[in-house]
C-alpha positions in Angstrom: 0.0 0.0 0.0 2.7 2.5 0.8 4.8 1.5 -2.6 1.7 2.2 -4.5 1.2 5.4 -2.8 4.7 6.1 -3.4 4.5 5.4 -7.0 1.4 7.9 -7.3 3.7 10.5 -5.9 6.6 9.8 -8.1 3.8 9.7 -11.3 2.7 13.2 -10.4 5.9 14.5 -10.1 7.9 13.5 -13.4 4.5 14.7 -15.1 3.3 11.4 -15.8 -0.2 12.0 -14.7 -1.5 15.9 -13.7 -4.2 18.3 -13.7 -5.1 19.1 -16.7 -6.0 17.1 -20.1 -5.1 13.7 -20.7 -2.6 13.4 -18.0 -5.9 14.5 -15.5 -7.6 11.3 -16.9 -4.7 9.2 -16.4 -4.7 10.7 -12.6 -8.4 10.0 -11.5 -7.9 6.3 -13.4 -5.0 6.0 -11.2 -6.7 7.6 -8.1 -9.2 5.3 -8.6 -7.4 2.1 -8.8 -5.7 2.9 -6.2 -8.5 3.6 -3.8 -10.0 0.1 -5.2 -6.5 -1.6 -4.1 -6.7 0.0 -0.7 -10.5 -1.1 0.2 -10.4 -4.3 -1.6 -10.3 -6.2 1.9 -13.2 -4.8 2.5 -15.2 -5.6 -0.7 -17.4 -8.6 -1.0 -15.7 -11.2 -4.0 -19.1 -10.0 -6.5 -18.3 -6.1 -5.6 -14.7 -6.6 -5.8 -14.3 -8.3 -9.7 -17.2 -5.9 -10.8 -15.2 -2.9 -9.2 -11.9 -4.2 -11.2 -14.0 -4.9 -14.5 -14.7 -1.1 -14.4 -11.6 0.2 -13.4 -9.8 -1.5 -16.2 -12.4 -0.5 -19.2 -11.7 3.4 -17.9 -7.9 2.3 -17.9 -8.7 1.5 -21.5 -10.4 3.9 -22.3 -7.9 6.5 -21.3 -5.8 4.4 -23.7 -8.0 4.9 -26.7 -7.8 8.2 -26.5 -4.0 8.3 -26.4 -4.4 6.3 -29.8 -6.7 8.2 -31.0 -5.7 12.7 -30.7 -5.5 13.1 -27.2 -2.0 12.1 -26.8 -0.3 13.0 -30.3 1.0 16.0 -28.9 2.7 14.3 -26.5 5.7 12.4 -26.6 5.3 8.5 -26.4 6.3 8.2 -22.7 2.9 10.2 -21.7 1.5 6.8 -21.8 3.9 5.5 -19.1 3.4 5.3 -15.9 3.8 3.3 -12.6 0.7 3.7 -9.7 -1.6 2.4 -12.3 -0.1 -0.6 -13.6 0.9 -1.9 -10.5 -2.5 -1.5 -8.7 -3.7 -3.1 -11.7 -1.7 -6.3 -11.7 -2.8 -6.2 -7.7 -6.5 -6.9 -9.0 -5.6 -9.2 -11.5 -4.2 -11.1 -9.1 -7.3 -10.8 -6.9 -10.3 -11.3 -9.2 -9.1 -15.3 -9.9 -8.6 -15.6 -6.1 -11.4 -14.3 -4.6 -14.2 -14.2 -7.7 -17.5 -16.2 -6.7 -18.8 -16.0 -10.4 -17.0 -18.4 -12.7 -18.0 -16.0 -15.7 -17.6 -12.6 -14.0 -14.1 -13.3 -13.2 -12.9 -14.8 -16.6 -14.4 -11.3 -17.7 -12.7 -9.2 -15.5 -9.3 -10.7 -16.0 -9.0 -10.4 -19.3 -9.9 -6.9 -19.2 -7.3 -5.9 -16.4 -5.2 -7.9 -18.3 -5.5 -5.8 -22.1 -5.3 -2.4 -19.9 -2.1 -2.8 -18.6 -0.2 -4.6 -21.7 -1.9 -1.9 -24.5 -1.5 1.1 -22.2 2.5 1.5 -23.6 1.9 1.6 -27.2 -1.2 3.6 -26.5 0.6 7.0 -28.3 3.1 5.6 -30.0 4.6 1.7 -30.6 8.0 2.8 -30.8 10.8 0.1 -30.1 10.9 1.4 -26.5 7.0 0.7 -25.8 6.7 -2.3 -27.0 9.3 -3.8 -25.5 7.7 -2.5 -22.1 4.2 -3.7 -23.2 6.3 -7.1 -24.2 7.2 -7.0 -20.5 4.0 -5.6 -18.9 2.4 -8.8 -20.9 5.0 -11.4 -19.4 4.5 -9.6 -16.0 0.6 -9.7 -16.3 0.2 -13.4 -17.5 2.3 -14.2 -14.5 0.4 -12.5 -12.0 -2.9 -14.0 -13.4 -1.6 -18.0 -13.4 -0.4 -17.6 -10.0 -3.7 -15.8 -9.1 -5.9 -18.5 -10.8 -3.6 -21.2 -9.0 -3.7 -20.1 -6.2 -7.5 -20.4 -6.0 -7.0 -23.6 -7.5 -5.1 -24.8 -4.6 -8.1 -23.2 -1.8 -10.5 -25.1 -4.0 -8.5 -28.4 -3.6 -8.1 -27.6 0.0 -11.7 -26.9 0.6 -12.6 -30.2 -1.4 -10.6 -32.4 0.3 -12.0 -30.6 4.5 -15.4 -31.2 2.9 -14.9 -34.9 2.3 -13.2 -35.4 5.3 -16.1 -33.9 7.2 -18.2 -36.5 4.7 -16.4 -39.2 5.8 -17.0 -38.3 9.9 -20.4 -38.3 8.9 -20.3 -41.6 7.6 -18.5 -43.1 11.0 -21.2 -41.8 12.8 -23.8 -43.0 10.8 -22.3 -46.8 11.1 -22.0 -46.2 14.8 -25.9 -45.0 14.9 -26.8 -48.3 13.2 -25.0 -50.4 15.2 -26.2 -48.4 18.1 -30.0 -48.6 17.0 -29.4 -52.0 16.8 -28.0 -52.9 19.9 -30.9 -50.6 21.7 -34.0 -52.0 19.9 -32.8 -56.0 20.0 -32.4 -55.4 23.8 -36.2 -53.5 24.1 -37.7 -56.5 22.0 -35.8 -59.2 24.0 -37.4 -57.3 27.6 -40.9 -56.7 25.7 -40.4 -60.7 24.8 -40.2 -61.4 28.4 -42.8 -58.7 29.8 -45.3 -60.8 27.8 -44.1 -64.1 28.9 -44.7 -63.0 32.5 -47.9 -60.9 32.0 -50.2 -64.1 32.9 -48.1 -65.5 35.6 -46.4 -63.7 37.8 -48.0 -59.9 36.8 -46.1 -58.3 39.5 -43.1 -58.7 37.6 -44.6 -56.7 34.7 -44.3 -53.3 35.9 -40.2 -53.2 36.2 -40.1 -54.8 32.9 -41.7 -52.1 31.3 -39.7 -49.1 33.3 -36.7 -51.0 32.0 -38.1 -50.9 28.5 -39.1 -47.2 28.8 -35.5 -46.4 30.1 -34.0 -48.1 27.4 -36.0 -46.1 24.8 -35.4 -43.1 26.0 -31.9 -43.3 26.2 -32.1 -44.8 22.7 -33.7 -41.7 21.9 -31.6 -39.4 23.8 -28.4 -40.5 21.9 -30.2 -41.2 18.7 -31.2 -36.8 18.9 -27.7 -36.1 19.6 -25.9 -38.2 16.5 -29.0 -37.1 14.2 -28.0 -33.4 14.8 -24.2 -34.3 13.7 -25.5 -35.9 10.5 -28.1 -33.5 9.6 -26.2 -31.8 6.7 -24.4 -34.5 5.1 -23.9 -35.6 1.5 -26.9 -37.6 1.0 -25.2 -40.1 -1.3 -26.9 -43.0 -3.0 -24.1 -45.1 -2.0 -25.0 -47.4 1.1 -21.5 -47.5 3.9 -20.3 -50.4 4.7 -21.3 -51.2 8.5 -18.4 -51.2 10.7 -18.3 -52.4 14.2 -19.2 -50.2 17.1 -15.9 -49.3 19.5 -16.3 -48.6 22.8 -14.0 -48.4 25.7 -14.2 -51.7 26.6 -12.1 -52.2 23.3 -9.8 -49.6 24.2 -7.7 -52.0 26.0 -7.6 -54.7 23.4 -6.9 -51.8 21.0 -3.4 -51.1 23.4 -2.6 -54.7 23.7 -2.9 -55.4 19.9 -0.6 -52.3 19.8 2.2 -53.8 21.9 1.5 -57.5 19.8 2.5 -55.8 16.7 5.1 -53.7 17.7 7.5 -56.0 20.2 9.6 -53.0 20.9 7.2 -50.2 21.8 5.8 -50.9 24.9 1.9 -49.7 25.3 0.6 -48.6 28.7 -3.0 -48.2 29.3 -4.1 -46.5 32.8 -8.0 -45.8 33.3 -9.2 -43.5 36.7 -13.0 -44.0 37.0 -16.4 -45.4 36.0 -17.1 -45.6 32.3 -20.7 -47.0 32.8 -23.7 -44.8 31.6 -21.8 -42.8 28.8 -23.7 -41.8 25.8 -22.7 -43.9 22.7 -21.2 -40.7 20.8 -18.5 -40.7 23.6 -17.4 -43.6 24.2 -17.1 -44.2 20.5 -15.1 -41.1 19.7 -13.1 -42.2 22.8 -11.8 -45.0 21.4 -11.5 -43.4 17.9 -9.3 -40.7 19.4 -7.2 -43.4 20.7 -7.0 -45.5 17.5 -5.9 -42.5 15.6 -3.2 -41.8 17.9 -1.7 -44.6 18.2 -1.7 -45.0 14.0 0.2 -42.2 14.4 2.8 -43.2 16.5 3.1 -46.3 14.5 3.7 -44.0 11.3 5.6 -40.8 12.3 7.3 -41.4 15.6 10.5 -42.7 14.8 12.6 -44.3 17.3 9.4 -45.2 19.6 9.8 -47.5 22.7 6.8 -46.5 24.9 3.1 -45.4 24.6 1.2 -44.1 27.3 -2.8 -44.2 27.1 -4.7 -42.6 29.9 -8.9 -42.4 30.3 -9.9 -40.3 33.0 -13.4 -40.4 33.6 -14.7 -37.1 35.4 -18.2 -35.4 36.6 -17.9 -33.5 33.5 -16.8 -35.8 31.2 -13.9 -37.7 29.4 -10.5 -37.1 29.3 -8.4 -39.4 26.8 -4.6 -38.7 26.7 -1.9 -40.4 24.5 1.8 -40.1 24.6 4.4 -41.4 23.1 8.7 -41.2 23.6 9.6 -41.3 20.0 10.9 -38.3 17.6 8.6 -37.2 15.1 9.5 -37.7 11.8 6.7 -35.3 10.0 2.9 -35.5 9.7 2.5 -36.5 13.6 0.5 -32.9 13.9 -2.6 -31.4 13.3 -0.9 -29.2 10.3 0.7 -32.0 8.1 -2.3 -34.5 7.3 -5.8 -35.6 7.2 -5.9 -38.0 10.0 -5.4 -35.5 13.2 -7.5 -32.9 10.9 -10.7 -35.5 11.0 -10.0 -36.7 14.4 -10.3 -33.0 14.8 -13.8 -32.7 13.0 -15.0 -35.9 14.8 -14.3 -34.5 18.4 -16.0 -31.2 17.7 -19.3 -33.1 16.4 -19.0 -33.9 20.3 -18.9 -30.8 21.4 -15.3 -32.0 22.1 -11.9 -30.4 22.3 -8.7 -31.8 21.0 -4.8 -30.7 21.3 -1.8 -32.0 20.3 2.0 -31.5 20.3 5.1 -31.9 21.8 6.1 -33.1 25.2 9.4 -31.7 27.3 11.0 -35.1 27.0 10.7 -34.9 22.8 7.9 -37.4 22.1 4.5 -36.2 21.4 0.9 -36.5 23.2 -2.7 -36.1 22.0 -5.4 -35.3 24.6 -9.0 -34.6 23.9 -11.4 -33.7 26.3 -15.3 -35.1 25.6 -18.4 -34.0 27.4 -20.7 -35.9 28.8 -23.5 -34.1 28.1 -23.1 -33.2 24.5 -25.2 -30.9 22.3 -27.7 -32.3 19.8 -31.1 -31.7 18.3 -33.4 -31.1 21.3 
């Protein structure tokens, strides 16, 4: 910002642009473009390109009438200067980022593109001119491919979150089946066994059907909760393959499978409380959190000998903490990868939180903290 204000000083006072004739239209065109560099942050993507489209057809037409009697009685360098171009090739470098329109863009660009290559040979295409438009052109064509790659690379990256969040979306729908299923056999099995009692022994009828009712309203409860997490997801025709349901009673078979595999890394697992009564979308995201983790010590940290897993059950929730002695050799963070990134998006759909990094000793820990009561559809 300071350069271009610079530049629009430096125009004014070699004469490039002033107050009076031509050099008065290239000022306000330069004023303006300026101005638009300066509030672009501010503009909305649809305002911004449509801002730039007009800036640029005034830049060209300030050009057509250089070629065209306003600037044959000047020499050729009246057509040069510097504020201008280079809040120019600012916008062309913005319209391909931050254009919403497909077609609005690939309008604009071209535009802010033919305004700053023609404005040289705008008086007169001597050898000097078109040699700078030569390099404006270069110089232009450069800015645009890194401004239309650039937003190819956001796109990519805003593909690729938006599966990932597809894919968490999936995991919980498995786990809701699984859950359903689990819920509804055991209410059938009581119902079974209400009505085999009814005639008998009737007394025996009335717990029967509390336990039913507490059954199905926890079935309920949990069933809310894990609806509201899938509420906007991709639809898809495709049917998921049903996974089973983890839990914490698996997280301990998931540490001594760890230590099975791996002879050398030794795998602790301490738990401090009662896991009993915890809604389904905790205990699962429990034990994904751990599964994650230690994938990613069996990946990234290099040199590994021992793995710490700790479950701390408290009156406001779950605390899961994994940590590891072994030196990171890249993608063991949130920043480098996928796998932390969607271990990430599965602990928020919890209401969850979720940290990791590096410990004093050098190895690395992952600790998310899970809510028991969790937010959902009410």
């Amino acid at each position: 910002m300071v350069a271009l204000a610079r530049a629009l000083l430096f125009d004014y006072e070699a004469s490039l642009i002033g107050p009076s004739g031509i050099e008065l239209a290239k000022l306000l065109v330069a004023l303006i473009a300026v101005t638009v560099v300066f509030v672009s942050p501010w503009l909305g993507a649809q305002a911004l390109t449509v801002v730039a489209a007009l800036v640029a057809t005034a830049s060209l037409a300030v050009s057509v009438a250089l070629a065209f009697g306003a600037g044959h009685s000047h020499a050729p360098e009246a057509a040069y200067c510097f504020a201008e171009p280079a809040a120019l090739l600012w916008l062309l470098l913005m319209v391909p980022l931050r254009g919403r329109s497909w077609w609005v863009s690939w309008a604009a660009a071209p535009l802010l593109w033919a305004s700053i290559v023609l404005r040289p040979i705008a008086s007169d295409a001597t050898e000097i001119s078109v040699i700078i438009a030569l390099f404006f052109a270069v110089g232009s064509t450069a800015v645009l491919g890194a401004g239309a790659t650039w937003r190819l690379v956001r796109v990519d990256r805003r593909r690729r979150a938006e599966a990932l969040r597809l894919q968490q979306r999936t995991e919980f729908a498995r786990d809701l089946h699984d859950f359903v299923a689990h819920h509804v056999t055991g209410i059938v099995v009581q119902a079974q066994g209400a009505l085999a009692i009814a005639e008998k022994q009737p007394l025996l009828v009335r717990p029967s059907l509390e336990q039913i009712e507490r059954a199905g309203a926890e079935a309920l409860t949990s069933m809310r909760r894990m609806v509201g997490m899938l509420r906007d997801g991709n639809g898809g025709e495709e049917e998921p393959a049903l996974a089973p349901l983890g839990d914490i009673s698996e997280v301990r078979s998931l540490v001594e499978g760890f230590s099975a595999v791996g002879a050398s890394v030794r795998a602790r697992l301490d738990v401090e409380g009662a896991f009993d009564g915890l809604p389904v979308e905790v205990t699962t995201t429990a034990h994904r959190v751990v599964m994650e983790a230690l994938t990613n010590v069996r990946r990234h940290a290099h040199g590994c000998t021992a793995v710490h897993v700790r479950l701390v059950r408290s009156v406001s929730g779950v605390t899961v903490e994994i940590s590891d002695n072994g030196r990171s050799r890249g993608g063991h963070g949130f920043g480098s990868g996928f796998g932390l990134k969607g271990l990430a998006e599965r602990v928020s759909l919890v209401d969850g939180s979720i940290e990791a990094g590096p410990t004093a000793g050098g190895g690395w820990s992952v600790r998310a903290t899970l809510p028991v009561h969790v937010g959902g559809v009410g």
